[in-house]
DOLUM-371360 format. One record per residue (C-alpha): residue in one letter; x, y, z. Coordinates in steps of 0.05 Angstrom, whole numbers, padded with zeros to 5 digits, always signed. Each point is the difference from the previous one (the first is absolute). Layout:
BEGIN
AXYZ;...
This chain:
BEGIN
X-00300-00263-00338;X-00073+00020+00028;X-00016+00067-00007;X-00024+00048+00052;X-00025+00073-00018;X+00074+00035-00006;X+00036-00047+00045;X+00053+00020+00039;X+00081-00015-00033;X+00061-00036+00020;X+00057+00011-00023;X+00079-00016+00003;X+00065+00038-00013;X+00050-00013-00056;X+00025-00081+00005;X-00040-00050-00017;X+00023-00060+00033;X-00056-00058-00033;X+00030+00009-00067;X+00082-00005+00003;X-00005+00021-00078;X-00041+00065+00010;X+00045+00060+00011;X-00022+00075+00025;X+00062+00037-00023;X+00059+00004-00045;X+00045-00015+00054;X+00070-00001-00045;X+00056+00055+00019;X+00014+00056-00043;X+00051-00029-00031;X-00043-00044-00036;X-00044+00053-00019;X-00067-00018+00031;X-00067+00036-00022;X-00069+00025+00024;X-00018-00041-00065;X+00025-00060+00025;X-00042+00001+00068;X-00057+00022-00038;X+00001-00075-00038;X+00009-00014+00067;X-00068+00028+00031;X-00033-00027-00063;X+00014-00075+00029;X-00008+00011+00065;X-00077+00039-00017;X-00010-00076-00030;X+00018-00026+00066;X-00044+00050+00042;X-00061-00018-00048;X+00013-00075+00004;X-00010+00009+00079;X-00051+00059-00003;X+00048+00047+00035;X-00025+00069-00008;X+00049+00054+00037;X+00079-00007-00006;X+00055+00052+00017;X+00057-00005-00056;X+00075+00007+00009;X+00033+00063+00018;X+00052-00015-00050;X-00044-00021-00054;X+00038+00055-00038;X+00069-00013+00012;X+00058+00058+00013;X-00065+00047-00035;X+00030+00059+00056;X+00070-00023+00012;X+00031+00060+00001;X+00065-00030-00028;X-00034-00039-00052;X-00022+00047-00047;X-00016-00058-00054;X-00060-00022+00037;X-00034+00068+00013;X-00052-00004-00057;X-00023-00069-00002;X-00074+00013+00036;X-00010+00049-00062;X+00030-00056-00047;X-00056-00043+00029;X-00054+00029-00003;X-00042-00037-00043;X+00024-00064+00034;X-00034+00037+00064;X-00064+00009-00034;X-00010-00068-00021;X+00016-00018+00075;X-00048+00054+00028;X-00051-00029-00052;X+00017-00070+00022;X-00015+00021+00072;X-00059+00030-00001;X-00029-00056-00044;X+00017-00047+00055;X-00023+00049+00057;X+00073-00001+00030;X+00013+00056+00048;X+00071+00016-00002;X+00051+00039+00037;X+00070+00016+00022;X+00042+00006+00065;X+00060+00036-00011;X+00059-00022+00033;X+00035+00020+00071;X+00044+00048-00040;X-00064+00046-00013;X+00011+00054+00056;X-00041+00059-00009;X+00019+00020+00068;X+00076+00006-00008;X+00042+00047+00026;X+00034-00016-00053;X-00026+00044-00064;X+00032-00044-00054;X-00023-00055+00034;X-00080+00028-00011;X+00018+00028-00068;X+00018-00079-00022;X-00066-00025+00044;X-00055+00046-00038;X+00031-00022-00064;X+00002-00072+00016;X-00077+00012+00016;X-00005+00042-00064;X+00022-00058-00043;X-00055-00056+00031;X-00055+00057-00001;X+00007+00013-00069;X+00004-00083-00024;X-00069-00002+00044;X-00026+00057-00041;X+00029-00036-00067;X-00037-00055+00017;X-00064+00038+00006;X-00014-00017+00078;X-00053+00030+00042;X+00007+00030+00076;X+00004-00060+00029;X+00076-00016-00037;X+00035+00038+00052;X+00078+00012+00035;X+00004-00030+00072;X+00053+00026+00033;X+00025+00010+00067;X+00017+00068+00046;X+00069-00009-00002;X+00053+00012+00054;X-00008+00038+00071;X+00074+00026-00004;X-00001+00009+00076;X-00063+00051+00000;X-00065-00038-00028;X-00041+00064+00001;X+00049+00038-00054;X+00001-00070-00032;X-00078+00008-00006;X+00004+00075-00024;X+00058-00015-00052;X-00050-00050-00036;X-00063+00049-00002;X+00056+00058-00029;X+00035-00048-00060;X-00080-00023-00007;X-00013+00068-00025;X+00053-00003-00054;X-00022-00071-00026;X-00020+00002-00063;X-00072-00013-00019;X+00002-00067-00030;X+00032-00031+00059;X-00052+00045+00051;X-00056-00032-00033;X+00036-00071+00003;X+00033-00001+00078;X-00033-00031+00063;X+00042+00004+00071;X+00006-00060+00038;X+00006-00002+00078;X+00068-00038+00009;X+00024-00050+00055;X+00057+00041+00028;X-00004+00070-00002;X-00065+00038-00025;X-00067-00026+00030;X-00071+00000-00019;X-00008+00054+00029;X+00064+00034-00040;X-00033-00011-00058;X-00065+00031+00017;X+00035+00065+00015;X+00032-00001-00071;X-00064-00014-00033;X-00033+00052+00038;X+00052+00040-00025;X+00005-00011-00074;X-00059-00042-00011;X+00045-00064-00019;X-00036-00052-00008;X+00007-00055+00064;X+00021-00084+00000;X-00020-00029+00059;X+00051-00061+00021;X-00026-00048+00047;X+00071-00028+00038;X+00034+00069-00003;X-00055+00025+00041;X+00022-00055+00047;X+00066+00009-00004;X-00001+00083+00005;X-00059+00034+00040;X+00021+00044+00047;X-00057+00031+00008;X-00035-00062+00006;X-00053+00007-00050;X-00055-00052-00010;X-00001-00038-00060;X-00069+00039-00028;X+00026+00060+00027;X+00058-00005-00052;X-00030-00029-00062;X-00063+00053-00003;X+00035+00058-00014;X+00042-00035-00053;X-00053-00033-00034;X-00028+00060-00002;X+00054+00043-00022;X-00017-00029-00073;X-00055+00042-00006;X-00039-00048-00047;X+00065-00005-00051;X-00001-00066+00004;X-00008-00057+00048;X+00041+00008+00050;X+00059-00053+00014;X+00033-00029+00065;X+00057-00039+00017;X-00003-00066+00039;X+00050-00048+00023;X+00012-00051+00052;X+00071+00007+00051;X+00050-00056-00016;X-00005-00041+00073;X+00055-00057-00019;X+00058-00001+00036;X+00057+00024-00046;X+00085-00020-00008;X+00051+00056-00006;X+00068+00005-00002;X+00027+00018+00068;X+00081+00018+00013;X+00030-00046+00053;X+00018+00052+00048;X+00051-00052+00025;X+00019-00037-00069;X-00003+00065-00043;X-00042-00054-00052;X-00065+00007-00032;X-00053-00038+00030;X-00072-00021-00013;X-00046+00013+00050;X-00074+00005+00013;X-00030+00066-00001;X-00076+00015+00028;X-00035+00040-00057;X-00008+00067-00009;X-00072+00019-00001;X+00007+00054-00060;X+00021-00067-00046;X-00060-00018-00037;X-00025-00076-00005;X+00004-00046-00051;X-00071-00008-00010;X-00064+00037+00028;X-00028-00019+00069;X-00065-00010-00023;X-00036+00011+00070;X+00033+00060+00006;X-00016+00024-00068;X-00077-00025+00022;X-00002+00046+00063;X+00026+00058-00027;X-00048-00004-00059;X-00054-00008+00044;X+00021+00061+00035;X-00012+00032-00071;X-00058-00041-00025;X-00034+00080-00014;X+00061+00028-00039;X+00021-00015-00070;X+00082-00004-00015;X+00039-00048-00047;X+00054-00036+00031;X+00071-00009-00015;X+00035-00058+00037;X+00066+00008+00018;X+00021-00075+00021;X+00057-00032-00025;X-00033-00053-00042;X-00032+00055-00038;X-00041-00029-00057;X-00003-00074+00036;X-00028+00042+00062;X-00044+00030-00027;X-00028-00060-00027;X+00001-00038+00064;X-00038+00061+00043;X-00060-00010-00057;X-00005-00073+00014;X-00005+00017+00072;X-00041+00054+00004;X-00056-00043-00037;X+00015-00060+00063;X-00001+00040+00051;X-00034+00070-00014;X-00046-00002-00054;X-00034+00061+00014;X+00077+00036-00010;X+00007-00047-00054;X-00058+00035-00031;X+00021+00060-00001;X+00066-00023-00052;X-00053-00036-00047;X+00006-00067+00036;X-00056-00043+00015;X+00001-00087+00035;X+00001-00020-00069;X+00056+00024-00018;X+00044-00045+00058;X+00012-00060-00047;X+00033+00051-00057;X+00036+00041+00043;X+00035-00071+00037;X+00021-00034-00066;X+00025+00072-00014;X+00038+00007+00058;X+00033-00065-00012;X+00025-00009-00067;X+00035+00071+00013;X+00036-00020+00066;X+00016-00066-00040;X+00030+00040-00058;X+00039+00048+00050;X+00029-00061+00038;X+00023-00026-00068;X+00039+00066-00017;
């Protein structure tokens, strides 16, 4: 791929749908004992595939290490320690292939709760990722996205409960978290006043803002102070994703029958797209052609997405294009690209 000086990344989360043999996790039940070791062999072939198609910033599976805090499950508590050289190889790996890495823990990470037990089993989920990042020798930029949480009928205590269990976070996962501005519940705006707060570092995502802005914030007037709540750490990152527009079918109760029925449902503009709508993508960029952020896309067709926007940005916005390390000559490459892995994904 052409080079620019530091070119801006893209990057996908966790599936990678252009391979059907690549896996991101050891996704067996704990029955069958699965392993952080496992998953790691895991990463190790899927790094081939991100080098193959110069992919340079992926978010890896919140269950890469499987049961590792299941309270119940005391067999599987120890297996990041177990792994640790297996993480420094990774780390290794990664930074000889420039891949920036990260994690989003899953909905069950509440730092917010009402519910103590429930935050006790959050900060140790976040715990456990922090410390494989730090295994694996990562920099600033490896970080912990994670949402505000839940409003619980009073948003305002919701926002005060976060900045009070932030103080009791240990370090490691401090120096690892960024706040995200959700689609639902906490705004932009939200998460400005926690960061102002506890100094948290911000993720700026592009549809939530659409979906949740109350207080009807521009789009620059969002992403400056988060950018700029990394304080030079790092490059900043954002999140960017299309809303799914197709109509969709559900299963609808007869009122009359009492049976299940199929119907079609309009969409629901918090779903995200299978792909990237690259004009957009194009606009908003442009919006941002003076401020420097790596971008994780959030579209269903993760990896094959991301490949797609790339192709377009260089027909139809080559000074964006740019930016990512793209230049006209790259169009033929990134076609024949495009194609044998939409051929290999029809075939699986």
């Amino acid at each position: 791929m052409a080079e620019t000086a530091c070119p801006l990344r893209l990057g996908f989360p966790v599936k990678v749908l252009g391979d059907p043999e690549v896996k991101s996790n050891d996704s067996r039940r704990w029955k069958n004992n699965p392993h952080l070791r496992v998953s790691l062999r895991y990463l190790n072939g899927l790094f081939d595939y991100l080098q193959k198609h110069q992919i340079t910033m992926y978010r890896m599976s919140s269950d890469l290490a499987p049961y590792c805090t299941h309270p119940d499950l005391p067999q599987f508590h120890k297996m990041v320690q177990e792994c640790d050289s297996e993480l420094v190889l990774l780390g290794e790996r990664a930074r000889r292939q420039d891949v920036r890495l990260s994690f989003h823990p899953s909905q069950f990470i509440v730092l917010n709760s009402e519910n103590p037990e429930l935050v006790r089993k959050s900060i140790w989920d976040l715990e456990s990722q922090a410390e494989m990042l730090d295994r694996m020798g990562t920099g600033q930029e490896a970080v912990l996205v994670v949402h505000v949480g839940g409003t619980y009928g009073d948003r305002r205590a919701g926002l005060e409960r976060w900045v009070r269990t932030w103080e009791r976070l240990p370090e490691p996962v401090r120096r690892r978290l960024v706040l995200e501005n959700d689609d639902l519940r906490f705004s932009a705006s939200d998460v400005i006043w926690i960061h102002q707060r506890t100094g948290v570092r911000m993720v700026f995502d592009y549809q939530h803002l659409w979906c949740f802005n109350p207080e009807g914030m521009s789009v620059r007037d969002a992403i400056e102070p988060m950018l700029r709540s990394w304080n030079g750490s790092a490059r900043p990152k954002i999140h960017f994703s299309s809303p799914r527009t197709e109509m969709r079918e559900a299963k609808r109760k007869n009122r009359k029958t009492g049976k299940q029925e199929v119907r079609p449902v309009a969409p629901i503009w918090t779903g995200h797209a299978d792909f990237i709508n690259p004009f957009e993508f194009c606009t908003f960029m442009r919006t941002c052609a003076d401020l420097e952020f790596d971008v994780m896309l959030e579209a269903k067709s993760k990896d094959l997405a991301l490949i797609r926007l790339r192709r377009d940005l260089v027909r139809y916005a080559p000074d964006v294009a740019q930016r990512f390390g793209l230049r006209a000559d790259d169009s033929a490459r990134l076609e024949t690209e495009e194609k044998e892995l939409m051929d290999s994904e029809k075939a699986a």
